[in-house]
C-alpha positions as CSV (number, residue, x, y, z in Angstrom):
1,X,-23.4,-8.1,10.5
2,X,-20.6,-9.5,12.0
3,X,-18.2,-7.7,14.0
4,X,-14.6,-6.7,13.3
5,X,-12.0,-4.3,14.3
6,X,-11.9,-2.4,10.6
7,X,-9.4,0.2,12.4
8,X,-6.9,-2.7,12.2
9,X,-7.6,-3.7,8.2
10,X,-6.7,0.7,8.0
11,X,-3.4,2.2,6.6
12,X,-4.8,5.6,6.7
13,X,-2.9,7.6,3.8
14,X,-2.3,10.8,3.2
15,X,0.0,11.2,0.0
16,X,-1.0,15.0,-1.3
17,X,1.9,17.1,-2.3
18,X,0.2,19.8,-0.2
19,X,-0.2,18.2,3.2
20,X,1.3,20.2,5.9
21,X,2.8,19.5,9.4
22,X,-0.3,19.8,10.8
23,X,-2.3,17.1,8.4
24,X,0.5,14.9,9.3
25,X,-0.2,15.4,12.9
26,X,-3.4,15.0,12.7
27,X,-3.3,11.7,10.6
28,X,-0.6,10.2,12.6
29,X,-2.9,11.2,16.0
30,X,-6.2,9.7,15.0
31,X,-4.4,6.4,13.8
32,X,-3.0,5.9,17.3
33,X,-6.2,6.8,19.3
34,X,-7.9,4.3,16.9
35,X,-5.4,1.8,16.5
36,X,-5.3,1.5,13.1
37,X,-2.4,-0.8,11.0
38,X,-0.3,2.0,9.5
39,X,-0.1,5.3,8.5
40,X,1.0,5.8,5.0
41,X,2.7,9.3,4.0
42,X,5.6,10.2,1.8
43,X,9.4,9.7,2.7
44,X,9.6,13.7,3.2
45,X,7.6,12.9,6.5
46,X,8.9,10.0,7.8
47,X,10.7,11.5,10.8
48,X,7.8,13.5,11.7
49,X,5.3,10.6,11.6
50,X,8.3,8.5,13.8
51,X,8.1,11.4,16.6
52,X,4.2,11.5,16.2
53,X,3.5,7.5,16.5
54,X,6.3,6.5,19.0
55,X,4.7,4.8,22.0
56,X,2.1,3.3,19.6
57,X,1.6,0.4,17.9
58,X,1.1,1.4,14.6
59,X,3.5,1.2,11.8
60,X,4.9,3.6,9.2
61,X,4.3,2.9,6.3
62,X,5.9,5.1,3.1
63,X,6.1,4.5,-0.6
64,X,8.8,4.4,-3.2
65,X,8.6,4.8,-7.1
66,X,5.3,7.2,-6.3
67,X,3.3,7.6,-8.1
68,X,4.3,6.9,-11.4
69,X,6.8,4.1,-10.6
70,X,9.3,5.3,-13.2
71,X,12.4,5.8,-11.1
72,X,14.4,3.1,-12.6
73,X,16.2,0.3,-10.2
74,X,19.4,2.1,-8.6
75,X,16.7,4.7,-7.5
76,X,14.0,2.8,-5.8
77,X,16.2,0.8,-3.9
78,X,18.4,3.8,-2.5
79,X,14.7,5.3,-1.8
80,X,14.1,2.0,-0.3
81,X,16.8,1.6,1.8
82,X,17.1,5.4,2.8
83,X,13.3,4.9,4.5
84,X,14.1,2.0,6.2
85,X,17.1,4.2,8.0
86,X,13.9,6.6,9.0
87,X,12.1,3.9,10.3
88,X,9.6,3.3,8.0
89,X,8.3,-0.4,8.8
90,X,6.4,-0.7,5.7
91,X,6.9,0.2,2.2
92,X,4.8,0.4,-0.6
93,X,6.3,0.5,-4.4
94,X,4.9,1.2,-7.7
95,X,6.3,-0.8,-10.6
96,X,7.9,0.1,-13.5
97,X,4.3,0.2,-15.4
98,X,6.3,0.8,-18.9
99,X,8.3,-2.0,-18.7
100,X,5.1,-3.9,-18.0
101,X,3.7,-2.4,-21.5
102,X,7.0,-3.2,-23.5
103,X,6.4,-6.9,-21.8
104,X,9.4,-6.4,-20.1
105,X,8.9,-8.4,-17.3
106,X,12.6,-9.0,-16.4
107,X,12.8,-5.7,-14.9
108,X,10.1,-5.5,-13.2
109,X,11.1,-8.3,-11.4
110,X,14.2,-7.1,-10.6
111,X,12.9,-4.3,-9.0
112,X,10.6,-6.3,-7.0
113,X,13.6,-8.6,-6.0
114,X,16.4,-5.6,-5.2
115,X,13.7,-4.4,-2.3
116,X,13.3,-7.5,-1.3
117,X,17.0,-8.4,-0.9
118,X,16.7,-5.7,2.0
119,X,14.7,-8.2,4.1
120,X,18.0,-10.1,4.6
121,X,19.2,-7.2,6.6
122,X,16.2,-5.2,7.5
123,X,12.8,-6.6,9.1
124,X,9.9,-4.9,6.8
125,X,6.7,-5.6,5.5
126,X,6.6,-4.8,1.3
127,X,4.1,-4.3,-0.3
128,X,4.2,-4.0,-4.2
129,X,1.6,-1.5,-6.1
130,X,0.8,-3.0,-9.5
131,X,-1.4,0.4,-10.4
132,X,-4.3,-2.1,-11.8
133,X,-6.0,1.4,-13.7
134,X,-3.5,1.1,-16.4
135,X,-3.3,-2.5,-16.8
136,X,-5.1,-4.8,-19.4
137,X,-6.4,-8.4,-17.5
138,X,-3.5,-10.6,-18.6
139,X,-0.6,-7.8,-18.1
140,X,-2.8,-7.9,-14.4
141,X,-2.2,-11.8,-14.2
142,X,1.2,-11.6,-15.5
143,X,2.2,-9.3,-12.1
144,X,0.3,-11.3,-9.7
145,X,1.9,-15.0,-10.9
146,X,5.2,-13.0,-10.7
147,X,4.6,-11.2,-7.4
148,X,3.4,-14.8,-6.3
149,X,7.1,-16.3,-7.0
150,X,9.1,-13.0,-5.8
151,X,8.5,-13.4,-1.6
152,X,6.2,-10.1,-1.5
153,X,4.2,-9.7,1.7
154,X,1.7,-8.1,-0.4
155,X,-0.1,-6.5,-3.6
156,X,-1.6,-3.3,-3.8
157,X,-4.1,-2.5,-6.3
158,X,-3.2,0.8,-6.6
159,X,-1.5,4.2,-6.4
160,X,-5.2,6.8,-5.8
161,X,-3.6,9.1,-8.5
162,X,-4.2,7.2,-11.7
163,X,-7.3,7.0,-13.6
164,X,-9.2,5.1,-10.9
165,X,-8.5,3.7,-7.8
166,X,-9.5,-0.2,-7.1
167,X,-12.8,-1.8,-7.9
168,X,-14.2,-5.2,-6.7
169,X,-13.1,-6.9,-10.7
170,X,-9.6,-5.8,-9.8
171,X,-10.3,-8.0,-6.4
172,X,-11.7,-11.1,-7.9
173,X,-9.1,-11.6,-10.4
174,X,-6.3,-11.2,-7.9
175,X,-7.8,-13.9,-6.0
176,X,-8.4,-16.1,-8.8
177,X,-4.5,-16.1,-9.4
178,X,-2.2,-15.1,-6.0
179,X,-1.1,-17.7,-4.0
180,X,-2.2,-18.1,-0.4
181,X,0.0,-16.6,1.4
182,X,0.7,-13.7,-0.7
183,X,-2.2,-10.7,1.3
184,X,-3.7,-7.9,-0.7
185,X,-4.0,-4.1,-0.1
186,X,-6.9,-2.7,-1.8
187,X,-6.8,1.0,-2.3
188,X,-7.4,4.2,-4.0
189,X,-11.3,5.6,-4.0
190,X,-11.8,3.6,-0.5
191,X,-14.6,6.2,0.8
192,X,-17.4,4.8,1.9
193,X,-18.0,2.1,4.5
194,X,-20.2,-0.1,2.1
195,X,-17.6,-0.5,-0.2
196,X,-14.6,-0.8,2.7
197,X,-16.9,-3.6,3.7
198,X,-17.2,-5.4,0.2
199,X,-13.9,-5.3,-0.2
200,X,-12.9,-6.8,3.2
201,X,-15.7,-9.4,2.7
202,X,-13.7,-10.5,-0.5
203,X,-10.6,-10.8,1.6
204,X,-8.6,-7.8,1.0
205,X,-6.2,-7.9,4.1
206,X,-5.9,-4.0,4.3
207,X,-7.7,-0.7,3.0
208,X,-5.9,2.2,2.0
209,X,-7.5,5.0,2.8
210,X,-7.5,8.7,3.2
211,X,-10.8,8.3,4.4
212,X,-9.7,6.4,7.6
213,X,-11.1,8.3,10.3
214,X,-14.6,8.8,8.6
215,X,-15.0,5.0,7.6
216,X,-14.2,3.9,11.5
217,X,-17.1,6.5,13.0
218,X,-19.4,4.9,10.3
219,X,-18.8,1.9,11.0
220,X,-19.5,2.6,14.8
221,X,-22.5,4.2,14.5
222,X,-23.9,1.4,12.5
């Protein structure tokens, strides 16, 4: 097998309305002694996670729209914007998945364009979670080809509290359909090193993770 750094393919997450200071501490802490990409929490813990990481190299990363992506416009980009004031270098937004179902495409995209119109002010990396649990194949397609035109840095599969995170069909049709330079973030159910490794062997760009810590000893022991 190959070798790789897998601790810099990691955004280790922790999203659980229960985590305390001290999870926080202790995901921020492991991400920097391993040098992993990001650490992923909620807005709530953004300044914590600043305090925690400074010196490192790892970015924060925090989501808006989460998890059900049903904010509405005026909301997610005030979310949006509000992070980015707390330092967040990386955000990670859910869709409007209804407006997906009522083929409503025209606000999804709008959404997907008002964070990116922060770029022109802010540097950021945005990543956009298309929750691929709840979507049929073609409302799937639909989201890449529009995420493709939109300037995204990324896709993300998924939210890890819908019905099921991301599985490897989820990966090949994305790759069938987004454009070369748009990367993919695979996540949700990301708990075992075999499959971290199939899914970074199809080309996902990064893993989210709650698992982070667990999947890098793994993978050093192996």
């Amino acid at each position: 097998m190959k070798t790789i750094d897998i601790a810099s393919y990691l955004d280790s997450t922790n999203l659980r309305p229960e985590a305390s200071e001290s999870d926080i501490r202790h995901l921020c802490m492991e991400a920097a002694r391993y040098k992993m990409a990001a650490v992923c929490v909620n807005p709530a813990r953004l300044s914590l996670a600043e305090k925690l990481l400074s010196g490192s190299e790892v970015n924060l990363c925090t989501v808006i729209g989460f998890p059900l992506g049903a904010d509405g416009l005026s909301r997610k980009i005030y979310s949006a914007a509000k992070a980015l004031d707390d330092s967040a270098d990386e955000l990670d937004m859910v869709i409007n998945i209804g407006a997906v179902k009522d083929q409503d495409l025209i606000t999804v995209g709008r959404e997907i364009d008002g964070l990116l119109a922060l770029k022109k002010e802010r540097d950021f990396i945005a990543k956009i979670i298309v929750e691929t649990a709840l979507l049929t194949v073609n409302e799937l397609i639909m989201l890449i080809r529009l995420i493709n035109d939109s300037g995204a840095d990324f896709i993300k599969t998924s939210t890890g509290f819908s019905t099921r995170g991301v599985n490897l069909e989820d990966i090949h049709i994305i790759n069938a359909h987004k454009s070369k330079e748009l990367k993919v973030k695979a996540s949700g159910g990301i708990k075992s090193l075999g499959f971290a490794l199939e899914l970074l062997g199809l080309g996902v760009n990064r893993l989210g993770t709650s698992s982070a810590g667990m999947l890098i000893d793994e993978y050093k022991e192996n």
